[in-house]
DSSP file (Angstrom, degrees, kcal/mol; ACC not computed):
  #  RESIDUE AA STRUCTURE BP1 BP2  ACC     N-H-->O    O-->H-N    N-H-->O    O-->H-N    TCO  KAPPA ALPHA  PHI   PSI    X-CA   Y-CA   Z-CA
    1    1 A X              0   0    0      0, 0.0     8,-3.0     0, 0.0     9,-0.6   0.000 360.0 360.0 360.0 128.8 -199.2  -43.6  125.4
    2    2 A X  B     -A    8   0A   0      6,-0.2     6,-0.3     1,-0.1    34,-0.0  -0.857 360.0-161.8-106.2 148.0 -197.3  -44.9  128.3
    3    3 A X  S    S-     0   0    0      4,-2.0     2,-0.3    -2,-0.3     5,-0.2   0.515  79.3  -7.7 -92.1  -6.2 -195.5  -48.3  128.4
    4    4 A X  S    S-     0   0    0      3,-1.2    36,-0.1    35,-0.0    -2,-0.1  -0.674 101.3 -63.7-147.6-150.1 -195.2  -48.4  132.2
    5    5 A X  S    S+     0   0    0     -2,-0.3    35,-0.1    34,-0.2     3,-0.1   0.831 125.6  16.6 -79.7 -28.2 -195.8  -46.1  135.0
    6    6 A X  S    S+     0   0    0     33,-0.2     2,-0.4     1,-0.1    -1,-0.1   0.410 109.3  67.5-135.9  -4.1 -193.3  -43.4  134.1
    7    7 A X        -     0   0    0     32,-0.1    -4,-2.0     3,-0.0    -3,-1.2  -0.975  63.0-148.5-122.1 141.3 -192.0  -43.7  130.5
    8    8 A X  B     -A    2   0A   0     -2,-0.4    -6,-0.2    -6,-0.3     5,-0.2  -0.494  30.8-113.6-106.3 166.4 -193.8  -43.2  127.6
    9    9 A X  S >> S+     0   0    0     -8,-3.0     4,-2.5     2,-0.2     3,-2.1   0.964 114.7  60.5 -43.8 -59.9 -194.0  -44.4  124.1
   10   10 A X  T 34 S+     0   0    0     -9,-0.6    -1,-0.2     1,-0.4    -8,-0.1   0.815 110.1  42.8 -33.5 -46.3 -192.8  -40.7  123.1
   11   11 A X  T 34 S+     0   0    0      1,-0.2    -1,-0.4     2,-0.1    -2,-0.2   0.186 106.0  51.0-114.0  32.0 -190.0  -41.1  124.8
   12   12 A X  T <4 S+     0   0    0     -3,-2.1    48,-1.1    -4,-0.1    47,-0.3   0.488 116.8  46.6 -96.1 -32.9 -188.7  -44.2  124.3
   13   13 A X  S  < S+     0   0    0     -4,-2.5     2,-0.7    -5,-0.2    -2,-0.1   0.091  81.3 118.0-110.3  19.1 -189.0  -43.5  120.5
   14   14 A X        +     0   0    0     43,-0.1    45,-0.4     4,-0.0     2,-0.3  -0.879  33.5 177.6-113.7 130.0 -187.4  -39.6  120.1
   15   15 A X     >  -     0   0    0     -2,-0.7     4,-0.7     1,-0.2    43,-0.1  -0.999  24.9-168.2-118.2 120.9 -184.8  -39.7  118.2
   16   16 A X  H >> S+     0   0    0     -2,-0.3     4,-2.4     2,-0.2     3,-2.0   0.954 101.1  47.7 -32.3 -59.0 -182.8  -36.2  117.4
   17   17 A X  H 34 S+     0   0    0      1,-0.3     4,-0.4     2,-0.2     6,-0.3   0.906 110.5  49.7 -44.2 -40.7 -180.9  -38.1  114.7
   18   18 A X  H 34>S+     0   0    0      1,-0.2     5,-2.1     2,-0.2     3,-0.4   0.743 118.0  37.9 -70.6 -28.5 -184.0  -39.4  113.6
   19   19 A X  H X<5S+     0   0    0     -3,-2.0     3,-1.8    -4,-0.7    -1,-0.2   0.941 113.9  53.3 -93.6 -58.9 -185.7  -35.8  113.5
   20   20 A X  T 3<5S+     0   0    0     -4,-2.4    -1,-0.2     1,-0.3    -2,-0.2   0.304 120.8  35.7 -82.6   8.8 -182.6  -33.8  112.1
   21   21 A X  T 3 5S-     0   0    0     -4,-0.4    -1,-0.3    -3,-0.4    -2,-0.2   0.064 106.8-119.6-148.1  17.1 -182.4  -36.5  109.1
   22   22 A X  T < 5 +     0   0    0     -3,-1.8     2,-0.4     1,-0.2    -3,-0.2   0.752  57.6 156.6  51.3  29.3 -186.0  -37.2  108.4
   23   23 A X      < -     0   0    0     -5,-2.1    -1,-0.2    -6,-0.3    -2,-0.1  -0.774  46.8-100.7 -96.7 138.0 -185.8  -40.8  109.2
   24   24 A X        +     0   0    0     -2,-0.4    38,-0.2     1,-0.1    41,-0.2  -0.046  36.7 174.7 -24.0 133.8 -188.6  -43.4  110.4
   25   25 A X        +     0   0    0     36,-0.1     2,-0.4    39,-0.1    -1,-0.1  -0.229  27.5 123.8-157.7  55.2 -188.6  -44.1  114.0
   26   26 A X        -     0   0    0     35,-0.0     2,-0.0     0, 0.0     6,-0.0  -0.959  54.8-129.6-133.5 170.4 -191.5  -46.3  114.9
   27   27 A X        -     0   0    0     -2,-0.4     2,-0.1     1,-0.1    -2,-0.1  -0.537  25.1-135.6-101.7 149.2 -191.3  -49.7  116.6
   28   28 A X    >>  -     0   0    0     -2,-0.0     4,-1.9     0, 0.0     3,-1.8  -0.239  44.7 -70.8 -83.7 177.4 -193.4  -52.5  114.8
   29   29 A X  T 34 S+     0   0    0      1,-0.3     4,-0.3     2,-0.2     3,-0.3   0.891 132.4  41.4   1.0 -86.9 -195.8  -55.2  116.7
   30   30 A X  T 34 S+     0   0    0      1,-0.2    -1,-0.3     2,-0.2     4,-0.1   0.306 110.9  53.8 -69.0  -2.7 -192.9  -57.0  118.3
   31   31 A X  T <> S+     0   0    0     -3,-1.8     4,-0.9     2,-0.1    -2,-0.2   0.664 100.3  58.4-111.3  -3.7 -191.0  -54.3  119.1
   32   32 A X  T  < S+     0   0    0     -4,-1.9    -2,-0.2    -3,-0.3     4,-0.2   0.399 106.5  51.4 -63.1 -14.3 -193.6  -52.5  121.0
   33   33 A X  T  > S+     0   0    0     -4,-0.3     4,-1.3     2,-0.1    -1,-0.2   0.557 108.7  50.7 -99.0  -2.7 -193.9  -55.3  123.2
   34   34 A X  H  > S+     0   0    0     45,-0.3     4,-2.6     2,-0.2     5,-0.4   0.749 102.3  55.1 -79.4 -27.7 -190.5  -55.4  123.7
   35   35 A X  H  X S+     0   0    0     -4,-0.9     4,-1.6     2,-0.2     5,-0.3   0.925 108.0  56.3 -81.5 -35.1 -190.2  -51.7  124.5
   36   36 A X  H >> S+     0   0    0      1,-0.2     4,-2.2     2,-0.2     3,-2.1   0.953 113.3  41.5 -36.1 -72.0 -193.2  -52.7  127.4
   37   37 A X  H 3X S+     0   0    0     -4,-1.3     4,-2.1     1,-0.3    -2,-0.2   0.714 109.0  54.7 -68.7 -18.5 -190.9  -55.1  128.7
   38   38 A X  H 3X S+     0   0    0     -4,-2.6     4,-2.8    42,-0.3    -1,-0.3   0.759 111.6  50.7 -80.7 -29.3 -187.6  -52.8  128.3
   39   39 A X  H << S+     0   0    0     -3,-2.1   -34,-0.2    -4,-1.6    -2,-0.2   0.771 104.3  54.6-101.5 -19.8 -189.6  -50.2  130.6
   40   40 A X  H >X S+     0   0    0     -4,-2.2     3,-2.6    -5,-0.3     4,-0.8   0.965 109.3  49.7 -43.8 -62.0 -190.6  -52.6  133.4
   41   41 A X  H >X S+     0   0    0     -4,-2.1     4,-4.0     1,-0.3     3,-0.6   0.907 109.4  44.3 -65.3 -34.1 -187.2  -53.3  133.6
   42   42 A X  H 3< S+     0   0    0     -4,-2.8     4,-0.4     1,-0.2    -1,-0.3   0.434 102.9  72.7 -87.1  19.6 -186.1  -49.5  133.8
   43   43 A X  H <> S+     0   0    0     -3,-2.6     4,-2.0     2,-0.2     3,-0.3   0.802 108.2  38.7 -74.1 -44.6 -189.4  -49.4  136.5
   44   44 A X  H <X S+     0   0    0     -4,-0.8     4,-1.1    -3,-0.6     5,-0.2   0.852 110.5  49.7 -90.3 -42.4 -186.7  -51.3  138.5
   45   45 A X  H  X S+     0   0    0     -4,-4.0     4,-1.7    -5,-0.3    -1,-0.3   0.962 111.2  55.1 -54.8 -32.0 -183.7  -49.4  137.4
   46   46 A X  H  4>S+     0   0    0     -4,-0.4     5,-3.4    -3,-0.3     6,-0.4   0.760 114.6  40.5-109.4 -55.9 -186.2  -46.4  138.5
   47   47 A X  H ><5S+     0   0    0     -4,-2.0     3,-2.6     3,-0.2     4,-0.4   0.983 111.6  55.1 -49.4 -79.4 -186.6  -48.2  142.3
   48   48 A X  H 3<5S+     0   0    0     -4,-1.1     2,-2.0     1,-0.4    -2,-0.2   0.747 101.3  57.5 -17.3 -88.6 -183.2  -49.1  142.5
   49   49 A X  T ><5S-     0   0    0     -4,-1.7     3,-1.8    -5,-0.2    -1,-0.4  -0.206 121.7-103.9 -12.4  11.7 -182.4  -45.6  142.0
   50   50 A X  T < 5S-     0   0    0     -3,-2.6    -3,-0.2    -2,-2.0    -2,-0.2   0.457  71.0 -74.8  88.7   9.3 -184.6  -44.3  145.2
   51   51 A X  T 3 <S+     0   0    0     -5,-3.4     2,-0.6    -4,-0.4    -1,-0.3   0.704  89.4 144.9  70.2  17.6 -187.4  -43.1  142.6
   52   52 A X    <   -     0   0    0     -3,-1.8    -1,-0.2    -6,-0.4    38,-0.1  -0.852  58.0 -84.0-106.1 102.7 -185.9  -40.4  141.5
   53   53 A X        -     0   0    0     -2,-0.6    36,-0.2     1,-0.2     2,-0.1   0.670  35.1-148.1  62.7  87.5 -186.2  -39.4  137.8
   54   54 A X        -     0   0    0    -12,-0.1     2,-0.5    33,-0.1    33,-0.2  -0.580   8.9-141.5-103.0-179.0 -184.0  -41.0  134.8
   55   55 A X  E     -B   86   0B   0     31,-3.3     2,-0.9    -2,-0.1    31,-0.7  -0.904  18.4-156.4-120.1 118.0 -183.0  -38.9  131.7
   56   56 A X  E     +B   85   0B   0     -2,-0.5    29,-0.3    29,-0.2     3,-0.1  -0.902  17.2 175.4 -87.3 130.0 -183.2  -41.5  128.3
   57   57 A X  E    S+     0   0B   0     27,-1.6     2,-0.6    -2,-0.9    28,-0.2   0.794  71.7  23.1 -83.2 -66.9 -181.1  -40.1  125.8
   58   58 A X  E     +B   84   0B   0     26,-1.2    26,-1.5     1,-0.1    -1,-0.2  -0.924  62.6 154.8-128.4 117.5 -181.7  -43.0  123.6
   59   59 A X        +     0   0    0     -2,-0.6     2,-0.3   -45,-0.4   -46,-0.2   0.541  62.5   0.5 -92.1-133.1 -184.7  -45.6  123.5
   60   60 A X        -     0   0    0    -48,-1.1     2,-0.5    20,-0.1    -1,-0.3  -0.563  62.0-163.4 -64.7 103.8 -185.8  -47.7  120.4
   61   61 A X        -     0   0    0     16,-0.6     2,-0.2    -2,-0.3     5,-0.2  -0.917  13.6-137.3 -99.7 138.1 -184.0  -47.2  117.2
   62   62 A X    >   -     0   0    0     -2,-0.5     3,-1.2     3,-0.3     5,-0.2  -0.652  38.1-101.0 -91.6 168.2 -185.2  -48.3  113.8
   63   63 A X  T >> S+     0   0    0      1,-0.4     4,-2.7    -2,-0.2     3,-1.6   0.905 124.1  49.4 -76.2 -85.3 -182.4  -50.1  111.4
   64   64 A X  H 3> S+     0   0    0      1,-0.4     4,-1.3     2,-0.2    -1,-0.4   0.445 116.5  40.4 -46.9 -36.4 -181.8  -46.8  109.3
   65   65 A X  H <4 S+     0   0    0     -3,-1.2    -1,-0.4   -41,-0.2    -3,-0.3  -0.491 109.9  59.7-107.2  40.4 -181.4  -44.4  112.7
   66   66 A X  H X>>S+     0   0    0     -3,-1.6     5,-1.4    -5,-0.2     4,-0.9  -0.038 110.6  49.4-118.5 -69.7 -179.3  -47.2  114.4
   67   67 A X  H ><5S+     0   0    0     -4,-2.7     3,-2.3     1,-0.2    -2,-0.2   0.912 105.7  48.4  11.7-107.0 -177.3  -46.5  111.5
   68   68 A X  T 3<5S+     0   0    0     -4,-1.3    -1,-0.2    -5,-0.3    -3,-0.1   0.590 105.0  54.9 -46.8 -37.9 -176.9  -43.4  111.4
   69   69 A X  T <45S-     0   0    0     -3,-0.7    -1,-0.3     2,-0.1    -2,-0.2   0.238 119.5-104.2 -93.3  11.5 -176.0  -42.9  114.7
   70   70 A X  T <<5S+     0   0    0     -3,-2.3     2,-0.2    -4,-0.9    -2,-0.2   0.581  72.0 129.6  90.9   6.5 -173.1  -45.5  114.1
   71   71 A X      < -     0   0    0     -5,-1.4    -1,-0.2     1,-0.1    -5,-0.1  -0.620  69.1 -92.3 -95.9 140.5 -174.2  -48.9  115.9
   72   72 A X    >   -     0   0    0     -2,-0.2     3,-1.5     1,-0.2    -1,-0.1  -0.099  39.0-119.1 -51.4 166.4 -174.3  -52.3  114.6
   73   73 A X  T 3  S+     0   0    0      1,-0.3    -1,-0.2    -7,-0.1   -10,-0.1   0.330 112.6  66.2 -88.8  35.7 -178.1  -52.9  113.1
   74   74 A X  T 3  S+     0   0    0      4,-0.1    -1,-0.3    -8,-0.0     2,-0.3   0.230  72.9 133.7-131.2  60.2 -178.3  -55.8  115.9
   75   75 A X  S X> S-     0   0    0     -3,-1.5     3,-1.5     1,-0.1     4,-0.8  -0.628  72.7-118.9 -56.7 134.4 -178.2  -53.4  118.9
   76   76 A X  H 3>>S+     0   0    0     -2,-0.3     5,-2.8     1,-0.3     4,-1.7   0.544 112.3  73.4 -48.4  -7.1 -180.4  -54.2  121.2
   77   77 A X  H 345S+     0   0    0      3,-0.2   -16,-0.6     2,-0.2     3,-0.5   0.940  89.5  63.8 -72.1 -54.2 -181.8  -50.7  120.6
   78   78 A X  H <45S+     0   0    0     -3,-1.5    -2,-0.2     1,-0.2    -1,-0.2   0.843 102.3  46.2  -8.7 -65.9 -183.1  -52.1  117.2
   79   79 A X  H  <5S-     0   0    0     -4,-0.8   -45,-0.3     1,-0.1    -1,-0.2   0.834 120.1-105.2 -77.7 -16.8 -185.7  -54.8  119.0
   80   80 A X  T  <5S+     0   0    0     -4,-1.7   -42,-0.3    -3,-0.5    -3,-0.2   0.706  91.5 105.1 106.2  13.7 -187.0  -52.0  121.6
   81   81 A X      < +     0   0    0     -5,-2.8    41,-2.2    -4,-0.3     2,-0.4   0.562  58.8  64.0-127.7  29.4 -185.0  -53.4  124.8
   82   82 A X  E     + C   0 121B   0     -6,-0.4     2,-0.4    -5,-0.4    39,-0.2  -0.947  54.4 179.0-139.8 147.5 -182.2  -51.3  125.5
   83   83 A X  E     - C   0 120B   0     37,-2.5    37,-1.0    -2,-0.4     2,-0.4  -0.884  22.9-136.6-128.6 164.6 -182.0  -47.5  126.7
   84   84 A X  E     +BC  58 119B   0    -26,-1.5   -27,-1.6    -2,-0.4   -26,-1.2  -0.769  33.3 173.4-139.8 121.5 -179.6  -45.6  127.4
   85   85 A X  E     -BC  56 118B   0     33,-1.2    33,-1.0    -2,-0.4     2,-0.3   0.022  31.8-155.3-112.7 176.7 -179.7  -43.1  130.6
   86   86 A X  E     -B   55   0B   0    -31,-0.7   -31,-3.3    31,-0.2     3,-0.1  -0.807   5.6-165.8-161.1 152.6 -178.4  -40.6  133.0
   87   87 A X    >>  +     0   0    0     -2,-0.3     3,-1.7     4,-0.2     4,-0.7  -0.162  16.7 172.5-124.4  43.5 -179.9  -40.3  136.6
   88   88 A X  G >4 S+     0   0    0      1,-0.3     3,-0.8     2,-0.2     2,-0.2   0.626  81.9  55.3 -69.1 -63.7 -178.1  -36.4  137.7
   89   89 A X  G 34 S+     0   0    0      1,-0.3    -1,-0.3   -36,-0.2     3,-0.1   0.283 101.2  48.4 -59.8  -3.8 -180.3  -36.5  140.7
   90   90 A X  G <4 S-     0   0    0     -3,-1.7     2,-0.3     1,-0.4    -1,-0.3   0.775 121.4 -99.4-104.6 -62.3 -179.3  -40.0  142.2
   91   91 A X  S << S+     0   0    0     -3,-0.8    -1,-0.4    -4,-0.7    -4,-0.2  -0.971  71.8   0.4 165.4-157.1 -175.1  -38.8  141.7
   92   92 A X     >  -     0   0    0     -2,-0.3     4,-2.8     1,-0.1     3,-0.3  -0.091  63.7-120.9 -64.1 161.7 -172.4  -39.3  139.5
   93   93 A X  H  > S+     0   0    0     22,-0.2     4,-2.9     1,-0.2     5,-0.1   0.936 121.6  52.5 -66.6 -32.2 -172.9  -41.7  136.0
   94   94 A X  H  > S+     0   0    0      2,-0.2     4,-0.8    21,-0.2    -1,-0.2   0.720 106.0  46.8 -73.9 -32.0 -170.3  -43.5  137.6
   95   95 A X  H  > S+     0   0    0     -3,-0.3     4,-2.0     2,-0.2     3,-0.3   0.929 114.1  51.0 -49.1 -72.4 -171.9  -43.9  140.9
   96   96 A X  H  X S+     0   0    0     -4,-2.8     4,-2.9     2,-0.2    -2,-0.2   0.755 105.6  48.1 -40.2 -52.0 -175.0  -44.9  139.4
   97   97 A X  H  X S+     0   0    0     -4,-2.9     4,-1.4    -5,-0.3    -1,-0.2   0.968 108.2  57.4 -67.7 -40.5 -173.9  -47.5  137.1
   98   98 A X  H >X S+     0   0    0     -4,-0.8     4,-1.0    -3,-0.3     3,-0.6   0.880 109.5  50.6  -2.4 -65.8 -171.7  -49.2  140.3
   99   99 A X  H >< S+     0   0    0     -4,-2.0     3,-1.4     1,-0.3     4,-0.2   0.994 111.6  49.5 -73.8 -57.6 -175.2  -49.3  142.0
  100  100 A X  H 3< S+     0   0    0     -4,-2.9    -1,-0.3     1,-0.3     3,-0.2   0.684 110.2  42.3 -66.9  -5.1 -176.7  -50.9  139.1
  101  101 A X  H << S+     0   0    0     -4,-1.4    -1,-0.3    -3,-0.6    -2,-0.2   0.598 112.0  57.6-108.7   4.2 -174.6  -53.6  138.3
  102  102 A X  S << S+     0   0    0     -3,-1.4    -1,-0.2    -4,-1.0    -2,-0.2   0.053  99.6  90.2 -86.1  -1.5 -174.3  -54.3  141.9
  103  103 A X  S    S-     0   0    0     -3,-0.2    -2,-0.1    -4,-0.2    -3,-0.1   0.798  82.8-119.5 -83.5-104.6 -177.8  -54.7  141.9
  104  104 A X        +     0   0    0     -4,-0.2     2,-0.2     0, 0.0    -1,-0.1  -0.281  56.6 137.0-121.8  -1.8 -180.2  -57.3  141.3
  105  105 A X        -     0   0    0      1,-0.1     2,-2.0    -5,-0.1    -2,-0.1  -0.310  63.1-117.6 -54.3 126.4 -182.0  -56.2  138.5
  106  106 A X        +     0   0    0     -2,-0.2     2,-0.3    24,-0.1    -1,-0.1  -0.446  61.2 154.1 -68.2  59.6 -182.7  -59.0  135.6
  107  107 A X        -     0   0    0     -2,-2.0    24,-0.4     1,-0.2    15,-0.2  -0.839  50.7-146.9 -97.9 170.5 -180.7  -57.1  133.1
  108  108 A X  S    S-     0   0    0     13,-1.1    24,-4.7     1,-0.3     2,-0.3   0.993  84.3 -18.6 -47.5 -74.9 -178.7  -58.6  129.8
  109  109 A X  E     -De 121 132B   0     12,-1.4    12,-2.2    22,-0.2     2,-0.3  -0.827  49.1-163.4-118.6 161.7 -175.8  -55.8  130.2
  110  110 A X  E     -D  120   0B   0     22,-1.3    24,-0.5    -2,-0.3     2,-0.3  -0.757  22.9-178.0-149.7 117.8 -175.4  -52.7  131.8
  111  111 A X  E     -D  119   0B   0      8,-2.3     8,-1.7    -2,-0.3     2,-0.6  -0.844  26.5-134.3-121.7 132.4 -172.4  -50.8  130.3
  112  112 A X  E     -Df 118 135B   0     22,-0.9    24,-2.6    -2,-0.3     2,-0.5  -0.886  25.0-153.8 -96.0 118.8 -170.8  -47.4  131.3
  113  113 A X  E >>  -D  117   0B   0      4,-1.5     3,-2.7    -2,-0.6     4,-1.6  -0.900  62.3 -41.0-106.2 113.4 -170.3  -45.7  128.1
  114  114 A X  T 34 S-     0   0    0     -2,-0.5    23,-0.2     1,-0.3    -1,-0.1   0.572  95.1 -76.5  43.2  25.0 -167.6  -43.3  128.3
  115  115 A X  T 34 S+     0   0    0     21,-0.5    -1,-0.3     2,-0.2   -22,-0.2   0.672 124.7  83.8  56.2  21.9 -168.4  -41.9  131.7
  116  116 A X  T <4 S+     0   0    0     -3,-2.7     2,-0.3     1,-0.3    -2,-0.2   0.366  99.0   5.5-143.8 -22.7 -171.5  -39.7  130.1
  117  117 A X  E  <  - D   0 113B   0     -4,-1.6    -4,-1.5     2,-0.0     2,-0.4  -0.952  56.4-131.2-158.7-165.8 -174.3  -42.6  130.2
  118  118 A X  E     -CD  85 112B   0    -33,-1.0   -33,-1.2    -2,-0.3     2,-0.4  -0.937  21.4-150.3-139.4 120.6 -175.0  -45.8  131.1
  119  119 A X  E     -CD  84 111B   0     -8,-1.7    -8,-2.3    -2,-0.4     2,-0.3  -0.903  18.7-167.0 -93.8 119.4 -176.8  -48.3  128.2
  120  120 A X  E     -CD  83 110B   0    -37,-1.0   -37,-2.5    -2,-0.4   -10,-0.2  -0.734   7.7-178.5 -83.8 149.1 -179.1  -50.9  129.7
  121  121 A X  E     -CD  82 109B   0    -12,-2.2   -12,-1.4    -2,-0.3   -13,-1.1  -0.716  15.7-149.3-162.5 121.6 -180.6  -54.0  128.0
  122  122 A X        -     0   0    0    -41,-2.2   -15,-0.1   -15,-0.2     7,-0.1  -0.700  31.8 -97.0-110.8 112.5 -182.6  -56.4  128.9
  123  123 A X        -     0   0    0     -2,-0.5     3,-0.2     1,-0.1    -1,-0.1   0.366  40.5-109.7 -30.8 123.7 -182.6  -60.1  127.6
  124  124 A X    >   -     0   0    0      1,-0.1     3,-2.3     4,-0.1    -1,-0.1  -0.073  56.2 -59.1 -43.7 147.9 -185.1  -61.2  124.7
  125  125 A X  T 3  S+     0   0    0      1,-0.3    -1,-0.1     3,-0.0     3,-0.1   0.031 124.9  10.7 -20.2 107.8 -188.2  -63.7  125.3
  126  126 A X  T 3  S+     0   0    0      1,-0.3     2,-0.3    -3,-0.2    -1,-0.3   0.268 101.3 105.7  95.7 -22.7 -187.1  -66.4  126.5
  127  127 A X    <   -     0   0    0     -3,-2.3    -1,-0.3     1,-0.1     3,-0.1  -0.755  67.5 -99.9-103.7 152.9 -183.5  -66.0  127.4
  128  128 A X        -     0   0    0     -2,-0.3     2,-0.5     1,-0.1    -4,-0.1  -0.191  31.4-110.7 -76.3 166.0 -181.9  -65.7  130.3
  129  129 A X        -     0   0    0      1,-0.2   -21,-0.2    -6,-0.1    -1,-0.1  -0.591  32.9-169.2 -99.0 131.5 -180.6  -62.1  131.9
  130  130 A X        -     0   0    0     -2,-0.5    -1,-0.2     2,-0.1   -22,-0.1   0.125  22.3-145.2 -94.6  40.4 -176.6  -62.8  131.4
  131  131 A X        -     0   0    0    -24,-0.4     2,-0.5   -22,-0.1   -22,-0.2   0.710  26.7-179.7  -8.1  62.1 -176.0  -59.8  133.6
  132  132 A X  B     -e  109   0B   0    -24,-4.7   -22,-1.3   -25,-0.2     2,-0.2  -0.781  15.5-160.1 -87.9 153.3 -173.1  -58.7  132.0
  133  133 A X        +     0   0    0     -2,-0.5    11,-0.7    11,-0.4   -22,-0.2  -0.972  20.3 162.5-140.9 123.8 -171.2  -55.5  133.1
  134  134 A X        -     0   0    0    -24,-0.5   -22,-0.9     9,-0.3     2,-0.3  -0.606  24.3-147.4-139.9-171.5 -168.9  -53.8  131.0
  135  135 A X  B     -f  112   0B   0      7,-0.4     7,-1.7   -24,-0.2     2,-0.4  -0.893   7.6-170.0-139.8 133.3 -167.0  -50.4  130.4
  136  136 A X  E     +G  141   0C   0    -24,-2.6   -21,-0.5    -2,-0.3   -22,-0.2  -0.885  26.3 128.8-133.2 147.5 -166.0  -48.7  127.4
  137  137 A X  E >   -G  140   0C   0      3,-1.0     3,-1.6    -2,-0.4    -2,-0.0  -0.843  65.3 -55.6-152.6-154.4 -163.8  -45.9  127.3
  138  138 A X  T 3  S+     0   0    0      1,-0.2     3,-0.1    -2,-0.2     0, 0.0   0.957 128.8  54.9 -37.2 -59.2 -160.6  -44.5  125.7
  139  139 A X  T 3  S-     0   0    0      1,-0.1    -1,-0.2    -3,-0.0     2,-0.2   0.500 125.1 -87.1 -84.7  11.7 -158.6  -47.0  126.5
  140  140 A X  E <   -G  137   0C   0     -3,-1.6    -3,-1.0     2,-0.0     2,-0.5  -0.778  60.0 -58.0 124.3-158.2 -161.3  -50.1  124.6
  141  141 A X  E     +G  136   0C   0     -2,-0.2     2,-0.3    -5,-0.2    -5,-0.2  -0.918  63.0 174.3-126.2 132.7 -164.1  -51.9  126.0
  142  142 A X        -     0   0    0     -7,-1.7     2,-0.9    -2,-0.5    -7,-0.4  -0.863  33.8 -99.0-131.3 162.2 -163.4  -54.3  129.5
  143  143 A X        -     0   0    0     -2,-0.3     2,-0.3    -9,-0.2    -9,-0.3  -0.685  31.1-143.2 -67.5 120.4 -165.3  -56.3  131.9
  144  144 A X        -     0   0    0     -2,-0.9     2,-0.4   -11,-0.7   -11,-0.4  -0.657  11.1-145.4 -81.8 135.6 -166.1  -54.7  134.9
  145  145 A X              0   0    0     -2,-0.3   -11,-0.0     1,-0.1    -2,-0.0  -0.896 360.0 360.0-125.0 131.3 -166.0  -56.9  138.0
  146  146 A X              0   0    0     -2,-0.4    -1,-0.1   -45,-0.1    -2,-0.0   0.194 360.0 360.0-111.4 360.0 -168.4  -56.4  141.2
């Protein structure tokens, strides 16, 4: 089943952790319409990005595989609106995130995680997109300024 034009349920929802520890990983009611609205928005990360092909590592977590993989339960990965990506084909992660937070895209954040991915997330019903832009590395987690 696809939620947009180029990402599917399938992959919004594959978890290794989830596989290699035989935990639940499917999105309820409400978070299946969130994960719609989370894959519009990476339709635009997807533009942005010339068309060219992004890599999810990580979609839609349920509470127990949110866990597991070490995140507070109220990442946005929980409700089904946040991913987290690579684009190889576009340039460097570093590039790429630069371009997106320079962008215009209605997202919440968009964070460069350790120089290896980039997590997008896109603001719940009804709230507004605070576009924050952050960094985490080594040295803690800081605002990045555009």
């Amino acid at each position: 089943m696809y939620l947009s034009e180029h990402f599917s349920l399938e992959e919004m929802c594959h978890s290794n952790t989830a596989i290699r520890l035989q935990l639940k990983n499917e999105p309820n009611e409400e978070q299946l319409t969130n994960l719609h609205r989370l894959c519009e928005g990476l339709e635009d990360v997807r533009t942005k990005l010339g068309g060219l092909p992004i890599i999810i590592s990580s979609g839609f977590r349920s509470i127990p595989v949110n866990r597991a993989v070490g995140s507070k339960d109220t990442s946005y990965h929980t409700d089904g609106l946040a991913a987290d990506l690579i684009c190889p084909a576009y340039g460097s992660v570093d590039d790429t995130f630069v371009d997106l937070a320079r962008s215009s895209i209605e997202f919440d954040k968009c964070i460069l995680e350790f120089n290896s991915w980039i997590h997008i997330q896109f603001p719940k019903e009804g709230e507004k997109p605070r576009r924050q832009t952050l960094v985490i590395d080594k040295e803690g987690v800081r605002a990045y300024v555009r």
